[in-house]
mmCIF file as gemmi writes it, N, C-alpha and C atoms, coordinates in Angstrom:
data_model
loop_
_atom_site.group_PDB
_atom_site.id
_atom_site.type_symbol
_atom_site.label_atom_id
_atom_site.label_alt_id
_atom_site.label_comp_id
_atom_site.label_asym_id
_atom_site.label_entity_id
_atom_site.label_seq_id
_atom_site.pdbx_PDB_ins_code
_atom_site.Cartn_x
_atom_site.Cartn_y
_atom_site.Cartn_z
_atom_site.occupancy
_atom_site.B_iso_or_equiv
_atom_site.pdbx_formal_charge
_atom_site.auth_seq_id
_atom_site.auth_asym_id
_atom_site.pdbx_PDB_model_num
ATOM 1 N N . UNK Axp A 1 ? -46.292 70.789 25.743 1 0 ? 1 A 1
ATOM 2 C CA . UNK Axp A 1 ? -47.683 70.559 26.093 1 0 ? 1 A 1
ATOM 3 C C . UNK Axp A 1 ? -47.821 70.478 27.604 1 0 ? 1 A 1
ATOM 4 N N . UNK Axp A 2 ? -49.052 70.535 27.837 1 0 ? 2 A 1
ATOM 5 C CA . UNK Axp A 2 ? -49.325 70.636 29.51 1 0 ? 2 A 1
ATOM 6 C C . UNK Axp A 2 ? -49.995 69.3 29.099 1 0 ? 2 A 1
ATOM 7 N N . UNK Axp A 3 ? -50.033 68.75 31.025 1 0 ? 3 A 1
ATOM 8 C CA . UNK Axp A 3 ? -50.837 67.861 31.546 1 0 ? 3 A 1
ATOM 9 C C . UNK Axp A 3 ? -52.024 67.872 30.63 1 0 ? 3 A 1
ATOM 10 N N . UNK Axp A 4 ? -52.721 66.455 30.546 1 0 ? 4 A 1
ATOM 11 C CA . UNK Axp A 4 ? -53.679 66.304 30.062 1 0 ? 4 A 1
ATOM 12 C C . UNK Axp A 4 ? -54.809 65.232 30.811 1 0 ? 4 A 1
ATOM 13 N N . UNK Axp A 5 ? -55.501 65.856 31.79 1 0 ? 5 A 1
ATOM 14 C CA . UNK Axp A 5 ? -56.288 64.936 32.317 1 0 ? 5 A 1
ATOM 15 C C . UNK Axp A 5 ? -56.64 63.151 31.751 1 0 ? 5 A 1
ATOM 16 N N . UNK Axp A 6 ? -57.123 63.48 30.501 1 0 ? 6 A 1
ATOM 17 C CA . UNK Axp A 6 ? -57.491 62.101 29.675 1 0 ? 6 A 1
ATOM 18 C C . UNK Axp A 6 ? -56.595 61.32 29.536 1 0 ? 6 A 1
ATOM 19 N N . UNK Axp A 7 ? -55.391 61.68 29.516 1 0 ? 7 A 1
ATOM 20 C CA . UNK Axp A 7 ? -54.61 60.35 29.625 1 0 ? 7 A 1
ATOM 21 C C . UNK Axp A 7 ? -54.104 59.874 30.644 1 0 ? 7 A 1
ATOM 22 N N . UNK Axp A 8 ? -54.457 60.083 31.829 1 0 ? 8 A 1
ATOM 23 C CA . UNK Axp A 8 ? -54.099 59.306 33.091 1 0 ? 8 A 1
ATOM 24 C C . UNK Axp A 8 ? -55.173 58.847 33.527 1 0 ? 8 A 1
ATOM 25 N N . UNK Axp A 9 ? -54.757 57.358 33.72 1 0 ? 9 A 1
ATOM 26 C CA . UNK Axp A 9 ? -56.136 56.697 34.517 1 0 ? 9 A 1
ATOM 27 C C . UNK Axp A 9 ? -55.245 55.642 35.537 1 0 ? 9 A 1
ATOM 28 N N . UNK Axp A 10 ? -56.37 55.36 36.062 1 0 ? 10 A 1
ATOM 29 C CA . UNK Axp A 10 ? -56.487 54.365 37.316 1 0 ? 10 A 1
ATOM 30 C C . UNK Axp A 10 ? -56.426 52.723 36.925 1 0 ? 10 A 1
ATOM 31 N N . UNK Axp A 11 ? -54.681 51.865 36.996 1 0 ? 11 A 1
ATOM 32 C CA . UNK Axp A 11 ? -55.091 50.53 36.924 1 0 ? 11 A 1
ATOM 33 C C . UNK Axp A 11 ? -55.513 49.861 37.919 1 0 ? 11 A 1
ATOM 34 N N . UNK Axp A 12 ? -54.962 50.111 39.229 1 0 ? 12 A 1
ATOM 35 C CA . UNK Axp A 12 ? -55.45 49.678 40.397 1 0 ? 12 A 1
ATOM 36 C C . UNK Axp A 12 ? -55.674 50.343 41.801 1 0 ? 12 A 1
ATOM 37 N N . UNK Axp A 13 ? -56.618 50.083 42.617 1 0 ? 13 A 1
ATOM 38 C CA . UNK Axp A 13 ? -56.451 50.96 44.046 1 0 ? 13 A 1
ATOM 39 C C . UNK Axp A 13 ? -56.225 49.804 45.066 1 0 ? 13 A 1
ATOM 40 N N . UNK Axp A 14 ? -56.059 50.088 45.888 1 0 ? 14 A 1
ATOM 41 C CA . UNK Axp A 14 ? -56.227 48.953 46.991 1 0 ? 14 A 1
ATOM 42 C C . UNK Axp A 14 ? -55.293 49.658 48.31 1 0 ? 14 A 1
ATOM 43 N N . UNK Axp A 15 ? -56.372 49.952 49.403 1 0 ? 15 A 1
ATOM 44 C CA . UNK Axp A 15 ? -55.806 50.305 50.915 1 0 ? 15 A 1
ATOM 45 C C . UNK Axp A 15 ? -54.569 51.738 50.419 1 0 ? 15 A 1
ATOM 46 N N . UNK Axp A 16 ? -55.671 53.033 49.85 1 0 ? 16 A 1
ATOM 47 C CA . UNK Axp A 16 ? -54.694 53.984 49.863 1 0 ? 16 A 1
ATOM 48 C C . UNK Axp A 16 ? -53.561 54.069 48.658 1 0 ? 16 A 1
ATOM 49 N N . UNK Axp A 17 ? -53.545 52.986 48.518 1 0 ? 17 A 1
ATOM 50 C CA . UNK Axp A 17 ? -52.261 53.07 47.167 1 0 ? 17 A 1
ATOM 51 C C . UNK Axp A 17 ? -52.847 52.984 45.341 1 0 ? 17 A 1
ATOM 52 N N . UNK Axp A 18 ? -52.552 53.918 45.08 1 0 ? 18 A 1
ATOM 53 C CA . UNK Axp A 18 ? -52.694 53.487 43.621 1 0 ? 18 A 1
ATOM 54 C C . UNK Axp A 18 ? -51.696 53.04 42.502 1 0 ? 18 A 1
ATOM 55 N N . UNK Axp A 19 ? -51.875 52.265 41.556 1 0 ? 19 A 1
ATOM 56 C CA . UNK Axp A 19 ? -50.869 52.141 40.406 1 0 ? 19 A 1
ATOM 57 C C . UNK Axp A 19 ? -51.88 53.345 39.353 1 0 ? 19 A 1
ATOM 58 N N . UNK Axp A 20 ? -50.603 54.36 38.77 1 0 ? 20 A 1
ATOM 59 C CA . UNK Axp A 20 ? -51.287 55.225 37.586 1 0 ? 20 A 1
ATOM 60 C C . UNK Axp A 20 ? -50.843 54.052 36.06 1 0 ? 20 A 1
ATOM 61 N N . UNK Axp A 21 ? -51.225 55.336 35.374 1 0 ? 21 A 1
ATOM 62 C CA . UNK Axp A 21 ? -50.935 55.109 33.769 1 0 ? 21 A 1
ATOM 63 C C . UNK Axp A 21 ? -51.218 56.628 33.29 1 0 ? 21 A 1
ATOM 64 N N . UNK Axp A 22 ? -49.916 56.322 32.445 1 0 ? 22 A 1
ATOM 65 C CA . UNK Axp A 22 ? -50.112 57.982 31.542 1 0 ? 22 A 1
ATOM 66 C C . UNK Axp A 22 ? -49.519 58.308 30.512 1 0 ? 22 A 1
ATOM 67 N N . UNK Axp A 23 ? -50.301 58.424 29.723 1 0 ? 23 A 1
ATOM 68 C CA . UNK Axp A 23 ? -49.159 58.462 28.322 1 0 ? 23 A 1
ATOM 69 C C . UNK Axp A 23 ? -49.796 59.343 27.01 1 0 ? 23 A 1
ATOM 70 N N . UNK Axp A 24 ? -48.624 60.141 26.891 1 0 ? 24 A 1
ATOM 71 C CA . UNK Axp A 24 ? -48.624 61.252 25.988 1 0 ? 24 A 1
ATOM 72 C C . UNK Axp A 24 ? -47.675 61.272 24.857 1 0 ? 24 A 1
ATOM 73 N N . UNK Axp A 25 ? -47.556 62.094 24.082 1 0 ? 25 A 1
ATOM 74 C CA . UNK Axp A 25 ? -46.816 62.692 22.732 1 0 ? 25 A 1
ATOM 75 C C . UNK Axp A 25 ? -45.808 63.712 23.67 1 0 ? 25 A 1
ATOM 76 N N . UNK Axp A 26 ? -45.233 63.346 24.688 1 0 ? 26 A 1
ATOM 77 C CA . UNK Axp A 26 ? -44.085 64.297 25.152 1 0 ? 26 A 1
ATOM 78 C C . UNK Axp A 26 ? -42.868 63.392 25.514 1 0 ? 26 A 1
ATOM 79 N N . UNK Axp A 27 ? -41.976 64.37 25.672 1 0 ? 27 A 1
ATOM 80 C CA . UNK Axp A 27 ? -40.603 63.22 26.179 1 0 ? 27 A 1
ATOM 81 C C . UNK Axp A 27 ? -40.813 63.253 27.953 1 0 ? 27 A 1
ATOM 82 N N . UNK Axp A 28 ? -39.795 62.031 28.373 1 0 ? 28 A 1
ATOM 83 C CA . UNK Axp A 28 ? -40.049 61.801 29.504 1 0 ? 28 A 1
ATOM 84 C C . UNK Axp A 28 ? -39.822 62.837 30.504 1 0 ? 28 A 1
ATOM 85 N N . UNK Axp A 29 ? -38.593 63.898 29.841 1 0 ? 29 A 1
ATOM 86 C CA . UNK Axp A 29 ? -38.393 65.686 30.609 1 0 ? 29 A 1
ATOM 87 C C . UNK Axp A 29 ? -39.072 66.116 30.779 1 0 ? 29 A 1
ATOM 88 N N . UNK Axp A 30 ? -40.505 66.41 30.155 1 0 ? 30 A 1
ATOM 89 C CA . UNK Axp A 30 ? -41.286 67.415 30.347 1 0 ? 30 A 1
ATOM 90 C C . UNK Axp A 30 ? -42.766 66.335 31.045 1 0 ? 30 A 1
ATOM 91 N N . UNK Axp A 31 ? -42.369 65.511 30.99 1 0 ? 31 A 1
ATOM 92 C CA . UNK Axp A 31 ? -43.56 64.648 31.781 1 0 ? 31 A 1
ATOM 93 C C . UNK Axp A 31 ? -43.508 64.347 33.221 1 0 ? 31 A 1
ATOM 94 N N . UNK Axp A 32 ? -41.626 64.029 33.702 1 0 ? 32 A 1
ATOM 95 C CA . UNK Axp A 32 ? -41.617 64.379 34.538 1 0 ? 32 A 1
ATOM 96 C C . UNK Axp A 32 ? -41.117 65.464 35.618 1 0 ? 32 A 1
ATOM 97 N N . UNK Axp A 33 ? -40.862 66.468 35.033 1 0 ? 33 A 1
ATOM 98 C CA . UNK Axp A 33 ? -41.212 67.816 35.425 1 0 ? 33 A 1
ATOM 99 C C . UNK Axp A 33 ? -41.715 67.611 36.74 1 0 ? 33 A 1
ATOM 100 N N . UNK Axp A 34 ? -41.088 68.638 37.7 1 0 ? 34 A 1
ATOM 101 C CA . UNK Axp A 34 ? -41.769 68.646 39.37 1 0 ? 34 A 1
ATOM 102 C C . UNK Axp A 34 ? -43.029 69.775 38.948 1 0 ? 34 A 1
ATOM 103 N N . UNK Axp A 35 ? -44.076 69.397 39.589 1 0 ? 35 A 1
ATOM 104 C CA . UNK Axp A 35 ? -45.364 70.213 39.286 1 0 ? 35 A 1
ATOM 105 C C . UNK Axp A 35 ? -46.473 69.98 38.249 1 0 ? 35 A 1
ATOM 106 N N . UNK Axp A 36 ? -45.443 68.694 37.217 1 0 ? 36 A 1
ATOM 107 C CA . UNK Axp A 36 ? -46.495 68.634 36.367 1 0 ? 36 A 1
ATOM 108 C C . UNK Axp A 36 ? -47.466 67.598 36.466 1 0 ? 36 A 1
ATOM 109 N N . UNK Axp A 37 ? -48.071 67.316 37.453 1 0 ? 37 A 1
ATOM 110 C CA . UNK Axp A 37 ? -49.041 66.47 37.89 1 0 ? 37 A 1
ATOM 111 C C . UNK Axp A 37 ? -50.215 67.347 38.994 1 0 ? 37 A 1
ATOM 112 N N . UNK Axp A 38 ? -49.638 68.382 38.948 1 0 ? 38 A 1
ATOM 113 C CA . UNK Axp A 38 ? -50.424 69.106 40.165 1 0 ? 38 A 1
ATOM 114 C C . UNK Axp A 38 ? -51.708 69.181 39.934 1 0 ? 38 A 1
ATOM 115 N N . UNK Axp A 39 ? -52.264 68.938 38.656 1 0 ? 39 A 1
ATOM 116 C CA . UNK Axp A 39 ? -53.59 69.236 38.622 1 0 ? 39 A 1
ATOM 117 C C . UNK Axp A 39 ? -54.317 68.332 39.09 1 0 ? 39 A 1
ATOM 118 N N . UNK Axp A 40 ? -53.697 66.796 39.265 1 0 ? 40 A 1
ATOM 119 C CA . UNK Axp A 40 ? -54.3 66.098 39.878 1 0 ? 40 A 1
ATOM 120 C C . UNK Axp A 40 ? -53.517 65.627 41.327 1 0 ? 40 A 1
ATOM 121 N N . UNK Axp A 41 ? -53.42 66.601 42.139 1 0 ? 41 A 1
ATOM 122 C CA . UNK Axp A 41 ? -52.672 66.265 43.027 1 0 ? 41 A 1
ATOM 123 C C . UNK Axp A 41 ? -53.73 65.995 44.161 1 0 ? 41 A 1
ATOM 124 N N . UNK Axp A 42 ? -54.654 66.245 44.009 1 0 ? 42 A 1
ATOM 125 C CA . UNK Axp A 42 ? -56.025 65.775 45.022 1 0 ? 42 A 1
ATOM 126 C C . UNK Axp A 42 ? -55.55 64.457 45.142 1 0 ? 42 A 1
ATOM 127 N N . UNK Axp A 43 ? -55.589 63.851 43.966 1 0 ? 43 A 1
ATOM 128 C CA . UNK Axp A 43 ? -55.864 62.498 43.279 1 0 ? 43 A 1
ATOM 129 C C . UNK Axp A 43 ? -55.029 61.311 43.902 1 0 ? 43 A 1
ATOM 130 N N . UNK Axp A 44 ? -53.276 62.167 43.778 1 0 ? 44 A 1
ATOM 131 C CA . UNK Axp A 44 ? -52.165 61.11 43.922 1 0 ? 44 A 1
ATOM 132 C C . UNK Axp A 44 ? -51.869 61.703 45.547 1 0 ? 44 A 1
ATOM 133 N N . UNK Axp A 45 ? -51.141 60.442 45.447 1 0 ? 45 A 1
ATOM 134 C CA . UNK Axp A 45 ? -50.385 60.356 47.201 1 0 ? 45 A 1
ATOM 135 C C . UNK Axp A 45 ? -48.951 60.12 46.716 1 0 ? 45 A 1
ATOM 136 N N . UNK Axp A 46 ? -48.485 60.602 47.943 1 0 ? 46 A 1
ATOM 137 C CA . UNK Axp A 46 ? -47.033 59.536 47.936 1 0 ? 46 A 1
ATOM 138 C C . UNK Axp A 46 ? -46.41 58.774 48.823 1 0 ? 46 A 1
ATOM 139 N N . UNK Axp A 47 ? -45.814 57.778 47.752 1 0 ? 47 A 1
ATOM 140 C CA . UNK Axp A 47 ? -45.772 55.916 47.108 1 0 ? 47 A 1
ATOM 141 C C . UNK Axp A 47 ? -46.941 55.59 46.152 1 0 ? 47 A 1
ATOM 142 N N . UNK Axp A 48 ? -47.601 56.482 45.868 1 0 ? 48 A 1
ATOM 143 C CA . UNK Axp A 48 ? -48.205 55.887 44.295 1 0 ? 48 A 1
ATOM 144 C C . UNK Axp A 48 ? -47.407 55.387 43.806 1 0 ? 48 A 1
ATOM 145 N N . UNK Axp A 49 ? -47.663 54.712 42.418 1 0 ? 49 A 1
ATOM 146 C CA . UNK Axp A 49 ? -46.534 54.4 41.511 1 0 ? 49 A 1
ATOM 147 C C . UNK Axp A 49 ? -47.061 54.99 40.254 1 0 ? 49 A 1
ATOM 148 N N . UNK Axp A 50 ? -46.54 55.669 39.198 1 0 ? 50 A 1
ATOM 149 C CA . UNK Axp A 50 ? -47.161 55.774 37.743 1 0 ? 50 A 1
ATOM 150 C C . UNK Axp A 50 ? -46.352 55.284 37.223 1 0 ? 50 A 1
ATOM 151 N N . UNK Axp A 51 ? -46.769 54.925 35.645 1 0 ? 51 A 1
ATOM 152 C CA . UNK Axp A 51 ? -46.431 54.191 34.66 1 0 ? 51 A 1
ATOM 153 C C . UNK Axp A 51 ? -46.152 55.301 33.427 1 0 ? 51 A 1
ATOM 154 N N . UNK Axp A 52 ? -45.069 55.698 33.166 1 0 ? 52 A 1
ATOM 155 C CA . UNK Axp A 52 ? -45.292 56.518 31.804 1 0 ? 52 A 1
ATOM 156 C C . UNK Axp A 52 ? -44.571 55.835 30.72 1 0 ? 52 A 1
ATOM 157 N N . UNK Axp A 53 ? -45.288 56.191 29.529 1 0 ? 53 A 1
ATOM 158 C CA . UNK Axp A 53 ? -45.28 56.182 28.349 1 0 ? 53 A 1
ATOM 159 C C . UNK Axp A 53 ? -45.479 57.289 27.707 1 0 ? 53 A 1
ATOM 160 N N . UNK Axp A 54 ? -44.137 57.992 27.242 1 0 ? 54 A 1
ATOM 161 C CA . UNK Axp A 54 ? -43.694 59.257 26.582 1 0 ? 54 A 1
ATOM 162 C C . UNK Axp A 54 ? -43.568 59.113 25.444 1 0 ? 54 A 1
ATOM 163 N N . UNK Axp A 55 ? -43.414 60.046 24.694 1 0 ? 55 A 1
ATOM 164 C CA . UNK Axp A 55 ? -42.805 59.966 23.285 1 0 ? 55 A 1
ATOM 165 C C . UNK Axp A 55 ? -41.365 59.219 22.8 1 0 ? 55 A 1
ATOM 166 N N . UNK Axp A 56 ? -40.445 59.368 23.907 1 0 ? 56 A 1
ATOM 167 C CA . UNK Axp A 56 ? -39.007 58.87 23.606 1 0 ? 56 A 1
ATOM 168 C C . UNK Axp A 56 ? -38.572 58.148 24.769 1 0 ? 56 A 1
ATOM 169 N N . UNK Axp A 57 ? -39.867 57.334 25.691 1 0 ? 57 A 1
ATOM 170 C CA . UNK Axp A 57 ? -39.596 56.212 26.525 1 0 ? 57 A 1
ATOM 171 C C . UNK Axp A 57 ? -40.658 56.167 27.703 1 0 ? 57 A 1
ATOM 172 N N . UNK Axp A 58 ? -40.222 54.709 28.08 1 0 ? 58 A 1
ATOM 173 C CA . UNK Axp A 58 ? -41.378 54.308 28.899 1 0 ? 58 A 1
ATOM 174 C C . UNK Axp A 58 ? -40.632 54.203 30.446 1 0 ? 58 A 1
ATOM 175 N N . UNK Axp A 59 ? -41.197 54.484 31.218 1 0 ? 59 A 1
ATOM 176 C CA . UNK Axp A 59 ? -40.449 54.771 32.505 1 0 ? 59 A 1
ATOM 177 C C . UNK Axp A 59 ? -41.416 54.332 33.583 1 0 ? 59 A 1
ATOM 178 N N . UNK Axp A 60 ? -41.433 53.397 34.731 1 0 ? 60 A 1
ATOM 179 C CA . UNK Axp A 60 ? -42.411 53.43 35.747 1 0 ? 60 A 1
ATOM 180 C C . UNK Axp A 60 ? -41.437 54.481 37.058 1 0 ? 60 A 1
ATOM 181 N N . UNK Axp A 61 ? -42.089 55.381 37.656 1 0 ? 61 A 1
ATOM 182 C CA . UNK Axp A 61 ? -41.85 56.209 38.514 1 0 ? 61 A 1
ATOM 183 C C . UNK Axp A 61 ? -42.666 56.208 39.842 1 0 ? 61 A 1
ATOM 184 N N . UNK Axp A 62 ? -42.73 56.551 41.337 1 0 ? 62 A 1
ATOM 185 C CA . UNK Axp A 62 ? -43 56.808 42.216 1 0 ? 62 A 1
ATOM 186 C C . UNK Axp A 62 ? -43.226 58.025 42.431 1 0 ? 62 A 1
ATOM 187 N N . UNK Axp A 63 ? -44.413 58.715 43.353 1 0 ? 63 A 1
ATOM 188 C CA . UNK Axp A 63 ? -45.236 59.718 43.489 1 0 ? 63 A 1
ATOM 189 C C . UNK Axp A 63 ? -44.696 60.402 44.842 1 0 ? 63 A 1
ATOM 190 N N . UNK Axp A 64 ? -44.236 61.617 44.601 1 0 ? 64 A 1
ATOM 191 C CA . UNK Axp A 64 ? -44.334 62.158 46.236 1 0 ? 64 A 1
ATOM 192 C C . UNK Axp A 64 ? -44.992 63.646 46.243 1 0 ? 64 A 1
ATOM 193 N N . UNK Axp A 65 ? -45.623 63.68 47.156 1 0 ? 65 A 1
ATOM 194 C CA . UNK Axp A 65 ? -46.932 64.778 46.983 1 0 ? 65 A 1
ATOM 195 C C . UNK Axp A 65 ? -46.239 65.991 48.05 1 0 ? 65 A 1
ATOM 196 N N . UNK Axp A 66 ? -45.613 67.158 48.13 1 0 ? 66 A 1
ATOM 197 C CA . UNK Axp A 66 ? -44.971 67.768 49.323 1 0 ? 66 A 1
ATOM 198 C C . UNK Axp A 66 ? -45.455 69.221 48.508 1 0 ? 66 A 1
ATOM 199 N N . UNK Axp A 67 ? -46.83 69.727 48.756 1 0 ? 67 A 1
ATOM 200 C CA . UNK Axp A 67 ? -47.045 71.433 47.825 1 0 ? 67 A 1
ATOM 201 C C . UNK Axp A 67 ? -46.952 70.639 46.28 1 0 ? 67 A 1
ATOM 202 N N . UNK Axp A 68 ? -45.869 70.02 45.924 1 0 ? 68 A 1
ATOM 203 C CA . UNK Axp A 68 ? -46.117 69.702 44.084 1 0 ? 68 A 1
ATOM 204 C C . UNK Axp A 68 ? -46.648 68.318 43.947 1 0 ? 68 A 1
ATOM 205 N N . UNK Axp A 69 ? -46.656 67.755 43.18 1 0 ? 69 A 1
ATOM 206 C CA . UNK Axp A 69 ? -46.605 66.305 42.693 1 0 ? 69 A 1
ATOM 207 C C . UNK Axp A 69 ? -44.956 66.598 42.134 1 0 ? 69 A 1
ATOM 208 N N . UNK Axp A 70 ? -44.19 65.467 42.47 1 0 ? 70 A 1
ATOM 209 C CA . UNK Axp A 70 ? -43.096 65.089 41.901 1 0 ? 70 A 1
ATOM 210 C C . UNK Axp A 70 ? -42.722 63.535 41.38 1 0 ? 70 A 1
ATOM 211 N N . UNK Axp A 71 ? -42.089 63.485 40.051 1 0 ? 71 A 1
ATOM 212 C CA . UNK Axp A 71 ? -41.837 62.106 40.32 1 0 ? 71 A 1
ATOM 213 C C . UNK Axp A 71 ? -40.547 61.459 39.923 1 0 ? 71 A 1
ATOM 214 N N . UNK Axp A 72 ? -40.171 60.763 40.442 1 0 ? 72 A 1
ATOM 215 C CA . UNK Axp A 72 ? -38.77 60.058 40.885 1 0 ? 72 A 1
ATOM 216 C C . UNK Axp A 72 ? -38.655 58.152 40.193 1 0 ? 72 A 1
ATOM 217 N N . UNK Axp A 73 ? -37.465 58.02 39.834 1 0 ? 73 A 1
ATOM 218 C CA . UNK Axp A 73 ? -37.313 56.731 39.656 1 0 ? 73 A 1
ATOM 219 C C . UNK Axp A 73 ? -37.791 56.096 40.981 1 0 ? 73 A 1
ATOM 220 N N . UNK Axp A 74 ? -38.01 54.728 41.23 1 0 ? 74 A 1
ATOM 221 C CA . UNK Axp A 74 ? -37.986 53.876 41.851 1 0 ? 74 A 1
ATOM 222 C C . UNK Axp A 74 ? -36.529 53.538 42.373 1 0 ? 74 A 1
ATOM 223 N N . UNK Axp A 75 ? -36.561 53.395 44.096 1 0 ? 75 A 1
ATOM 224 C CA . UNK Axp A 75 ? -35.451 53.057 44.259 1 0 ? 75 A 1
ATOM 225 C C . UNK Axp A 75 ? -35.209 51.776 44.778 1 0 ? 75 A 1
């Protein structure tokens, strides 16, 4: 499946930074995939943080915006 707008939303903003949320019927491979956020790459920055909830796990990740959306464990 591709990105799906409706399931990502906004828990918090504050000074530039956002916390996401996003959660789908996919595994965490294909969710976090480099590029697969691009549709909302207006949207995210990076040091966002998102929150996923996949089909076969829940993972919080960090945002880096360079041409794709990519996302990375927390280090």
């Amino acid at each position: 499946m591709a990105f799906q707008n409706k399931n990502l939303s906004v828990i918090a903003y504050a000074n530039g930074f956002t916390l996401w949320h996003y959660s789908a019927n996919e595994t965490l491979t294909a969710i976090t995939t480099a590029g697969y956020f691009d549709g909302v790459k207006t949207l995210m920055n990076t040091g966002d943080i998102v929150i996923i909830n996949a089909s076969d796990n829940t993972s919080i990740k960090k945002v880096a915006v360079s041409g794709n959306v990519s996302v990375a464990d927390l280090a």
